[in-house]
N, C-alpha and C positions, 0 to 999 in steps of 0.2 A: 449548300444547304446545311443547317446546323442541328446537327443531330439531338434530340430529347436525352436527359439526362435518366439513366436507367434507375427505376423502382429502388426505395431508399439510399438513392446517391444526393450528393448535393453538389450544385457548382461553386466554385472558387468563390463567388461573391455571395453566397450562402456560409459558404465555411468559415473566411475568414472573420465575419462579426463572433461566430457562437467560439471559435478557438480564443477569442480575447473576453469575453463574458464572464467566465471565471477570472483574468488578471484583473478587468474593472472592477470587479465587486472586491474584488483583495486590495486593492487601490482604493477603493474609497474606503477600506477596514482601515489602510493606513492613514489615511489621512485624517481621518477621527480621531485615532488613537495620536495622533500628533498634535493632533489641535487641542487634544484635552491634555497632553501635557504641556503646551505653550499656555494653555490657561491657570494649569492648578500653581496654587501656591505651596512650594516647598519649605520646607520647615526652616526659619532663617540660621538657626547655628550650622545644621547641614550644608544650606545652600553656601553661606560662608566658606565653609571648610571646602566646599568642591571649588570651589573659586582660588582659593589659596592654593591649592593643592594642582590646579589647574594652570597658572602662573607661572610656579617655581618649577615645575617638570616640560613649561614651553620654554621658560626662558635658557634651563637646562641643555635643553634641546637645539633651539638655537646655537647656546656657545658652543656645545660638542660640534656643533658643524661647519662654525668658523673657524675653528682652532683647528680640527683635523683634515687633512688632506685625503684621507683615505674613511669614505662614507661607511658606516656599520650596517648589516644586513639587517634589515625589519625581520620582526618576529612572526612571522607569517607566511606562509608559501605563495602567497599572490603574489609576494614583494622582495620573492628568495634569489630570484635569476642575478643573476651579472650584472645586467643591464640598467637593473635598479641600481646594484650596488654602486656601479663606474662612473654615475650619472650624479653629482651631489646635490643638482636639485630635484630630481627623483626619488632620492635617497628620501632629503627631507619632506618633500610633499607627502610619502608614502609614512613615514614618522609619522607628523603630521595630522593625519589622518586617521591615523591608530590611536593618537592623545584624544582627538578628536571623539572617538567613535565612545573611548572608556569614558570621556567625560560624559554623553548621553546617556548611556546603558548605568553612569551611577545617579544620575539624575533621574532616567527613569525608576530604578529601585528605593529609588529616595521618597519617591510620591506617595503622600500619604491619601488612603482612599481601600475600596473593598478589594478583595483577591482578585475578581473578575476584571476589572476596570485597571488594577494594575499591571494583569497580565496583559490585555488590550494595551496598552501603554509600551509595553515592553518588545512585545510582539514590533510593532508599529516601528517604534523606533528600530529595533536591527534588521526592520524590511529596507527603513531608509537607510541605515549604517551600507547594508549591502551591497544597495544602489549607487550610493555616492563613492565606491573605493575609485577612487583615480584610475586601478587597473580599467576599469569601464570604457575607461574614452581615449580615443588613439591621440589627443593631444597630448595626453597624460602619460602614456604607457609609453616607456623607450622598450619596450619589447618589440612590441606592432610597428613603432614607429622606426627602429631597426631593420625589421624583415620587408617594409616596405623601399627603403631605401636599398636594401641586396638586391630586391626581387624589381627594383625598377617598377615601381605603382601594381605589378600583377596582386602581389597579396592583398591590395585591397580592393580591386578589382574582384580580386574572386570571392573574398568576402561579400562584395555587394551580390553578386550570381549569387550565393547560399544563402544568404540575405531573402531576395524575392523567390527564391525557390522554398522558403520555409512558410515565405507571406503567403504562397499559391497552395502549398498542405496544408496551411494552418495551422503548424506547430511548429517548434524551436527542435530542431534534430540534435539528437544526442548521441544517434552512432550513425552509421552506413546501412540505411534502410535497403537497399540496393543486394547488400551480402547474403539477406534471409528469405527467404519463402517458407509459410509453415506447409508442413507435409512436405518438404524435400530437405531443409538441412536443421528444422527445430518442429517438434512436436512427432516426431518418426520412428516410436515404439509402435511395433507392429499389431490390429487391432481391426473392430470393425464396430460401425453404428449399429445399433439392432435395435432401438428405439428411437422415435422423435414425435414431440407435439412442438404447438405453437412457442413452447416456452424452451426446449433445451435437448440437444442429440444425448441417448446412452451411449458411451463407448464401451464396446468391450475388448480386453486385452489377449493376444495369444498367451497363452501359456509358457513358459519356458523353461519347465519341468515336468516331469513324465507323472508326478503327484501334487495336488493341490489339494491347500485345507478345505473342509467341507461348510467353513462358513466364507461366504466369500465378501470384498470387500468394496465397498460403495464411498468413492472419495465426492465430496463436494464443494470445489473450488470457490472462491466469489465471486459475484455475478457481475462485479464492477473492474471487471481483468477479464484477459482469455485465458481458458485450462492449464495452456501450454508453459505456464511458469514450474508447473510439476513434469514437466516434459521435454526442457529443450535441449539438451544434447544427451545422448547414450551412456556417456560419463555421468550425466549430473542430474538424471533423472527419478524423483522419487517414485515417479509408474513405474519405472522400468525395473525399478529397486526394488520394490514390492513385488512384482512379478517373478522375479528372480529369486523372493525368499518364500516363494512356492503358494502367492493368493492369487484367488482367480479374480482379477481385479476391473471393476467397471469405476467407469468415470463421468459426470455429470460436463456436457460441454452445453454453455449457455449459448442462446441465441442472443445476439446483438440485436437488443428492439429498436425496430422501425415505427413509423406514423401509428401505422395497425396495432402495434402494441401501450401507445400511447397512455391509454386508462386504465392499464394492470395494477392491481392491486399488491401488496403485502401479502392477503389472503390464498389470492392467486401464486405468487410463486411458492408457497407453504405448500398447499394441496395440490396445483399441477403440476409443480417441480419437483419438490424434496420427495414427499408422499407418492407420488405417482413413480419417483426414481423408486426407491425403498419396495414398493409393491413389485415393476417389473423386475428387479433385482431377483425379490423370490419366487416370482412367476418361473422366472428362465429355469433358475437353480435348485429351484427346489426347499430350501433352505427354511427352516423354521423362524432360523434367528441371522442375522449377518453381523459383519465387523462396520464399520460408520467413521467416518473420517469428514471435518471440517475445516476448512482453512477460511482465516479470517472472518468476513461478514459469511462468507459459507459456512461456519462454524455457527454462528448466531441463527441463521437458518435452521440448519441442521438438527440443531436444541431444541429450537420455537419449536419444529414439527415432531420430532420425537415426543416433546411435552405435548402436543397436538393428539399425536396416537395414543399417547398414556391415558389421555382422558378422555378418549372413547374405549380404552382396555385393551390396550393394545402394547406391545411390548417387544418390536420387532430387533432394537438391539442386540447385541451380543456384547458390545463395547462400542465405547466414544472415544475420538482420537480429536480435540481441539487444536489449532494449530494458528497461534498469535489469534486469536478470539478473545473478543469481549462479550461478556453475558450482564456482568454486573459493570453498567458504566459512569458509575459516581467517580471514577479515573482515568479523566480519555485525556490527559494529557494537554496537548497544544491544541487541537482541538477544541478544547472547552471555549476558548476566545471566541470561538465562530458563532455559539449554541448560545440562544437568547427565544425567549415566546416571540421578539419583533420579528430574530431572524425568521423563526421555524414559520409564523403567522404569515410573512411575505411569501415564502414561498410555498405556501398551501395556495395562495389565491393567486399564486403566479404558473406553479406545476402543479397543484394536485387537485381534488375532486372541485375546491371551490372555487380556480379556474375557471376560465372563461374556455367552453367546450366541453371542463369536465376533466382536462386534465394534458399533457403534453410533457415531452422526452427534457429528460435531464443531460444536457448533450454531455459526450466523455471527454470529452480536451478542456470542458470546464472542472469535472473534478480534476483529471491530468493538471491543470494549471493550481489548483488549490495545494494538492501535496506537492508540488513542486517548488515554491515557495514557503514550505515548510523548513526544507536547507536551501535557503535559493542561490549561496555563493556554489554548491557541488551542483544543483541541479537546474539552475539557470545563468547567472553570469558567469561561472565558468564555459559555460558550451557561447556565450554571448561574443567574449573576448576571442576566445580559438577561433569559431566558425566567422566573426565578422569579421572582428580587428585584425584577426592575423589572416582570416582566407585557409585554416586548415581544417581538411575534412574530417571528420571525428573520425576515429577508428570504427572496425564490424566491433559489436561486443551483443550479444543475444541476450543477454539480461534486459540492457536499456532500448533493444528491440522491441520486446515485447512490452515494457514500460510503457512505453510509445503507440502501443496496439490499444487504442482503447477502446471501450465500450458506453453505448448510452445505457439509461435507467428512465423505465413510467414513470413520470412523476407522483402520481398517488400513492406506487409502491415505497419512493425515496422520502416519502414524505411522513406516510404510517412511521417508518423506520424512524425518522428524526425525530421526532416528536416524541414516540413511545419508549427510547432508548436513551437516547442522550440528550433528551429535555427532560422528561419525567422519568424513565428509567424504570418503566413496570414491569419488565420482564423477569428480575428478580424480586417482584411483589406478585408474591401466591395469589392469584385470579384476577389483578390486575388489567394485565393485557388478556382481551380477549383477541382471538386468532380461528378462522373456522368457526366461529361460532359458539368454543368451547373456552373455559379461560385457561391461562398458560398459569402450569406450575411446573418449573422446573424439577424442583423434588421428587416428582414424579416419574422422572427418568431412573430407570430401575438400574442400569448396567452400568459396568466398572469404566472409569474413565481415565483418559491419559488428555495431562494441560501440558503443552508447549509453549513458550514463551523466549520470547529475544529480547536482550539485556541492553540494546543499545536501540529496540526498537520505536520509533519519535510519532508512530500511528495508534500501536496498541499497548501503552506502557507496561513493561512485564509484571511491577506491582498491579496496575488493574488488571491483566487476565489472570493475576493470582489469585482476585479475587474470586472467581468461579469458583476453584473450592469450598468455599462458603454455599452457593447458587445451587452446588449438586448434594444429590443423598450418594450414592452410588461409591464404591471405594474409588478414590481419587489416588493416581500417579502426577506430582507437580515435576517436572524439566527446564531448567533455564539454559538456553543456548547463548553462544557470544553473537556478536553482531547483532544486525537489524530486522526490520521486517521482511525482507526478502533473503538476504545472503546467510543470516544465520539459519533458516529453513536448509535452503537449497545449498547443502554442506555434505554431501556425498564422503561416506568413510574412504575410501581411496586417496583422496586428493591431500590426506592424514592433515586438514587443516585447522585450527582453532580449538575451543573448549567446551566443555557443558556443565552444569552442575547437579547434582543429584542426589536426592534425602532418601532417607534409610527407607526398605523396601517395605518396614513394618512401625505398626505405632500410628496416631492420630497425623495428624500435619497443625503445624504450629498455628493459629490464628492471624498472623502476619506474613509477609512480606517479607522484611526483614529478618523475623525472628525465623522462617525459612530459611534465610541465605547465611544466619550464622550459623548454625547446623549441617550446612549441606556442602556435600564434599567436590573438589574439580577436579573433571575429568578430562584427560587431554583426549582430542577429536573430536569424532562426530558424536551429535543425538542419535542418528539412524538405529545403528547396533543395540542400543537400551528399547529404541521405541519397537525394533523388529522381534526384541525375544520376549517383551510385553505380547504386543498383538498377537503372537503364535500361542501365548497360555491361553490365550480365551480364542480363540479362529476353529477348536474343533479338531477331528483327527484327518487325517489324510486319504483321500482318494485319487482314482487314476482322474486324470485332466481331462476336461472335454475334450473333442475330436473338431469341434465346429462349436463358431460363438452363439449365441444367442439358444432355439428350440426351436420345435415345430411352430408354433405359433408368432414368436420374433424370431424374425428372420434377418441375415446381415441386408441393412439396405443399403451401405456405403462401404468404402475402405474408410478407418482414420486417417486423419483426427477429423473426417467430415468436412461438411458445407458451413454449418454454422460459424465455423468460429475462423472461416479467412472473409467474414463479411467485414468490413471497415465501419468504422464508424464515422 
């Protein structure tokens, strides 16, 4: 007898269509964007010169390869092994390939037409550049086709088992899902739930000092991730970081919506999330004013409802801690390719109110598939080659664990958002967006702010979250960390890895981007140490640490990190 699938599960043949729903719509982005460069006319001295230039460096190519006996290593790491090297028609196909790919990418910058449509063009093409590397296909690849002849046909054997074992998850594994469980070796600063509604568990954190500052500190992750990227190992943890520089620190842990959640709004997670966290925060603690920390699109939250309580008089901040957030997003980067009235318009009548129902879930292996194709040789056919062609199992690595943990989103809610932010962009237009009922002005956010940003970040470009100094009144701290949207965050001072940059403590902030980063001095290490002795001037003076989380009235109702967030999506 075959058992019913338990209450927001889905079976295999339910998952695997919506895990590929996000690669189809990226698929058909490229292939427009391919057809309108096979259409346009380039400009003919141009096109000449790419032709000639195109020639003289094949036929180049060629004699270097008949003449030499010993193949030159491709400039590339897909095409750095031995085996390419040893191999002289691997050598050259992998050449090849490369002439290939430069002559596209200057054919696509060669099209004349508006920014948006070139960049679609552009885009397009290096999805196909990425597709087409020879490393892709085991005829191609004397690596794969190597380790198959050692391994006596197992390696692609086992490639084919990790193969259907990803077709049956619905996703392309990137590490050793098998090595983590959250609450036993990632998310395991010690803690307890003392809040939850329909929308999100409060966690709150033991203490790990005998005094705590008297404002305490309310982090709010994004809702399109689980919490735990602020929490996976003891090392590398910024809960636990925080806890340890003496705040009494609660954490916003989202619920993964189900069916039931399906028609939530924007509005909704503004006032039952952010607002509703913010309130029991002071209920518990007592606290007039608290400390306020954002990451990412929980950054963008965070603001919207602060500018929310500003304009009914309300002023619960202490400080703003944004962290790779965008407020002002006339600069989203690669991004902006996707964002069109067609796109935002299909998908209001496909997910949001004007849907048939009213509304339905934005599943999360489709956004997973969207940024992931963002660099799709690190985060798709690299993991393609290993786990197929070669049959090697990724390593553990808890980063790309949780990467892999994804979340769905209400469509009405994903849809206010698209529309209002990175179609139109009202939320830095004073009364623009309206939110609860009241309009958003950012301005109105009274308390001193701290902007994080990552230098190499390809989601939230550091020049647009620089822009938010603009978006706020409040004294502004701007920070640029190395790395990306995730690994320059979670850079823990111990590990003494990378750099940051930092402007003078006093003085206006330059009206650019730029005209910040000539000014501003690098520092080797971490952010942490800057942003921990920031938040301690405004956090308030110190008192003894609670004894028990939560109060009489919230009570712990779980251990962390909760229920909510080992639901799968």
């Amino acid at each position: 007898m075959k058992s019913k699938p338990a209450a927001g599960t889905q079976t295999t043949a339910q998952t695997a269509p919506d895990a590929t729903a996000g690669a189809m719509e990226l698929g058909a982005d490229i292939a427009r964007s391919l057809q309108t460069l096979a259409s346009t006319t380039l400009p003919l001295p141009a096109l000449a010169k790419l032709q000639s230039d195109y020639l003289q460096q094949a036929t180049a190519l060629w004699n270097q390869t008949v003449s030499q006996p010993q193949a030159q290593a491709a400039p590339d790491r897909r095409f750095a092994g031995q085996d390419w090297v040893a191999n002289p028609i691997a050598a050259y196909t992998a050449q090849m390939y490369l002439l290939n790919a430069r002559m596209l990418m200057q054919m696509a910058d060669s099209v004349e037409g508006d920014a948006k449509t070139r960049q679609r063009i552009r885009f397009g093409v290096q999805q196909w550049i990425a597709m087409a590397s020879p490393s892709n296909y085991l005829a191609l690849n004397p690596e794969a086709l190597r380790k198959a002849l050692d391994t006596g046909g197992e390696s692609i054997a086992q490639g084919m088992r990790q193969l259907w074992k990803d077709v049956q998850q619905g996703h392309l594994s990137q590490t050793d899902e098998s090595a983590f469980e959250v609450g036993r070796n990632v998310a395991t600063t010690a803690g307890s739930v003392v809040f939850e509604n329909e929308f999100f568990q409060l966690l709150e954190y033991k203490p790990l000092t005998a005094q705590v500052f008297e404002r305490p500190l309310l982090m709010v992750p994004p809702c399109i991730n689980k919490f735990y990227i602020l929490d996976l190992q003891p090392d590398n943890s910024l809960i636990r970081y925080a806890v340890e520089q003496g705040h009494r620190v609660f954490v916003v842990s989202w619920r993964n919506p189900d069916a039931s959640m399906a028609k939530k709004t924007w509005d909704d997670y503004i006032e039952h999330a952010a607002i509703r966290a913010i309130d029991v925060v002071q209920e518990i603690t007592g606290a007039k004013t608290i400390a306020t920390l954002g990451f990412c699109v929980g950054g963008t939250i965070l603001a919207t409802a602060l500018a929310v309580l500003a304009a009914q008089g309300r002023q619960p901040a202490a400080s703003v801690t944004l962290l790779t957030t965008l407020l002002d997003f006339s600069n989203v980067g690669v991004l902006d390719i996707f964002i069109d009235e067609t796109l935002v318009k299909m998908r209001e009548l496909t997910l949001g109110p004007e849907s048939p129902g009213g509304g339905s879930l934005l599943k999360g292996q489709e956004l997973a598939s969207t940024f992931s194709f963002l660099r799709p040789n690190d985060l798709v056919w690299n993991y393609v080659v290993g786990n197929y062609l070669k049959g090697e199992a990724p390593p553990p690595f808890d980063l790309l664990y949780w990467n892999g943990d994804g979340t769905n989103l209400p469509g009405p809610m994903y849809c206010w958002y698209l529309r209002n932010t990175y179609l139109e962009n009202k939320l830095v237009k004073p009364g623009q967006a309206i939110t609860c009922g009241v309009p958003v002005d950012l301005r109105a956010i009274a308390a001193p702010v701290y902007i994080y940003a990552s230098r190499e970040d390809h989601i939230v470009p550091w020049d647009g979250a620089y822009l938010s100094t603009r978006a706020l009144a409040g004294k502004r701290r701007f920070v640029l960390g190395a790395s990306g949207h995730i690994a320059g965050v979670i850079n823990p001072p111990a590990k003494g890895k990378r750099n940051y940059w930092a402007g003078p403590t006093a003085g206006a902030l330059p009206a650019t981007a730029a005209q910040w980063f000539e000014r501003a001095k690098e520092i080797p290490g971490s952010w942490w140490p800057d942003w921990a002795a920031w938040l301690a001037s405004h956090a308030g003076k110190k008192i003894a640490a609670p004894r028990e989380p939560g109060n009489r009235r919230y009570k712990a109702i779980e251990a962390a990190p909760g229920r909510y967030v080992k639901v799968k999506a």
